[in-house]
Structure formats: C-alpha cells, structure tokens
N, C-alpha and C positions, 0 to 999 in steps of 0.2 A: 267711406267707412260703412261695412253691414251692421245694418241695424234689425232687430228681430220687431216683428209686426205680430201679434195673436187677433185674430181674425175668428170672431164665435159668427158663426151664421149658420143655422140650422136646416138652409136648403142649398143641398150640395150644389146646383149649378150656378147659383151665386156666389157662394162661396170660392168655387172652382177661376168662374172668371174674375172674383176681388184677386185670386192671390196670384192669377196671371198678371194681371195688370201691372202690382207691386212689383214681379219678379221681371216682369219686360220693359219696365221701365225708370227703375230702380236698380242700388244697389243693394237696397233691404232684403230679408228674407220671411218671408209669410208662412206663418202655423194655422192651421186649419182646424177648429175644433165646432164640434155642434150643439152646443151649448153651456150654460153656467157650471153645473160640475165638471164637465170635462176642462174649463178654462180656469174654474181653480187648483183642480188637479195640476195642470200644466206649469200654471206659475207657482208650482210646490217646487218647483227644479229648475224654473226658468223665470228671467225675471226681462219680459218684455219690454220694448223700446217708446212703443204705441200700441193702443188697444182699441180695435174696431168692433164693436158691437151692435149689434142686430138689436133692434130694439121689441119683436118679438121672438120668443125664444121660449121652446119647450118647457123647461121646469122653475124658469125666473124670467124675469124680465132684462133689458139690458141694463137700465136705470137702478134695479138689485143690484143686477151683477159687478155693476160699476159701486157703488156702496161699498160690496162686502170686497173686493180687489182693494181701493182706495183705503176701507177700513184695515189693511193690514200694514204696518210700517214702510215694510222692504218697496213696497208700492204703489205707494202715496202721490210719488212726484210725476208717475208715468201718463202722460195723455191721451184722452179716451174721443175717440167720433162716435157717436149713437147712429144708426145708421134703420132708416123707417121710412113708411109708407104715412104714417103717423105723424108727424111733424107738426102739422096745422091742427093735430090736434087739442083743446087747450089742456089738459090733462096731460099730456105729452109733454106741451112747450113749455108748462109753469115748472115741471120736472127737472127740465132740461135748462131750462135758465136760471135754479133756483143753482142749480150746479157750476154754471159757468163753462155747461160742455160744447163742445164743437160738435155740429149737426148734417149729415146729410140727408137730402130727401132720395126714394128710393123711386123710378131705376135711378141711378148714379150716373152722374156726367162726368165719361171717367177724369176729361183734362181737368175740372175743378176739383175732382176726387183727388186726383196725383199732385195738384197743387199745394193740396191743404194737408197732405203727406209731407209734402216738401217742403213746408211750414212747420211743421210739427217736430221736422227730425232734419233741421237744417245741416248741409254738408259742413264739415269742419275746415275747408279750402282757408278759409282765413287767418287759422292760428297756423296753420304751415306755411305761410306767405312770408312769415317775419323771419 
C-alpha cells in the first residue's frame, strides 16, 4: 500500500537523498517541501501518512511545525520523526519528549531510518492474509 511521506528539510541534498531512500526502498511516496509554510500549504490538499521534519528549518522550527500540523483536526493522528543534529540537546530533547515524538539523529543511519518508517506505516499484509 503507498503511503505519502511529507518530508520538510530545508537543504536540498538531504532532502534529495531522504526521499531517495523512501522511494528505493519502499512502497511510500515522498513530498519534498523546504520548510513550515510550504508544508502547511501542502497538507491544505493533502493529508500525509508520516511527517519527517527537520528540526531546523527557516521560518519555524520542526517542534512549531509539528504543533501547528498536529493543532489541526484532519491531522492529529499522523506521525511525525523530528530529524536534527540537535538531539542531545536538552532544549531539544525536553521538546521532544514532552511530545512523545520519534527522533532521529542527523547524519541518518539510513537502515534504522527505513526501520522506524516501517514502524510507523506498517504493511497491511496481515488483514489480507484472512
């Protein structure tokens, strides 16, 4: 089952190889946007499967970004990775656990990166099985 992934990262070569990643190893499809207006603009028309965000990001932060997404109905239930250089930060982390978000640290390892994709948007193989 494709599933849509929105993908805010604000530097295009990371960006470039996250949505490789999903699309070579996955049956997901990756949206590519460069930061928080453009990814609310986005889910004005689309309503994403998972939300990877960059947790620095030109005109918000990813932990905003994740707020004001989460803060709209339609959107509430979708799952977000904060994705930073940041992490160990404690400002960061108290952020990030106050939310209950899933985390990665940046560069990305992509097999635990594809993992906790695979976790988050598990295949439906089981309800077809009966």
């Amino acid at each position: 089952m494709m599933r849509t992934i929105l993908v805010v990262e604000d530097t295009a070569i990371i960006g470039a190889l996250i949505a490789h990643a999903i699309s070579s190893n996955t049956q997901h499809f990756p949206i590519i946007v460069s930061d928080g207006i453009e990814a609310l603009e986005v889910t004005m028309d689309i309503k994403p499967d998972l939300f990877l965000l960059d947790y620095l990001l030109p005109t918000m932060n990813g932990i905003e970004l994740y707020d004001m997404l989460h803060g709209r109905k339609e959107l509430q239930d979708v799952p977000a990775i904060i994705l930073s250089t940041l992490i160990e930060e404690p400002h960061v982390s108290i952020e990030i656990e106050k939310r209950h978000l899933h985390c990665m640290e940046k560069p990305l390892q992509f097999p635990e990166f594809l993992q906790l994709v695979a976790r988050l948007l598990p295949e439906d193989d089981e309800q077809q099985v009966m």
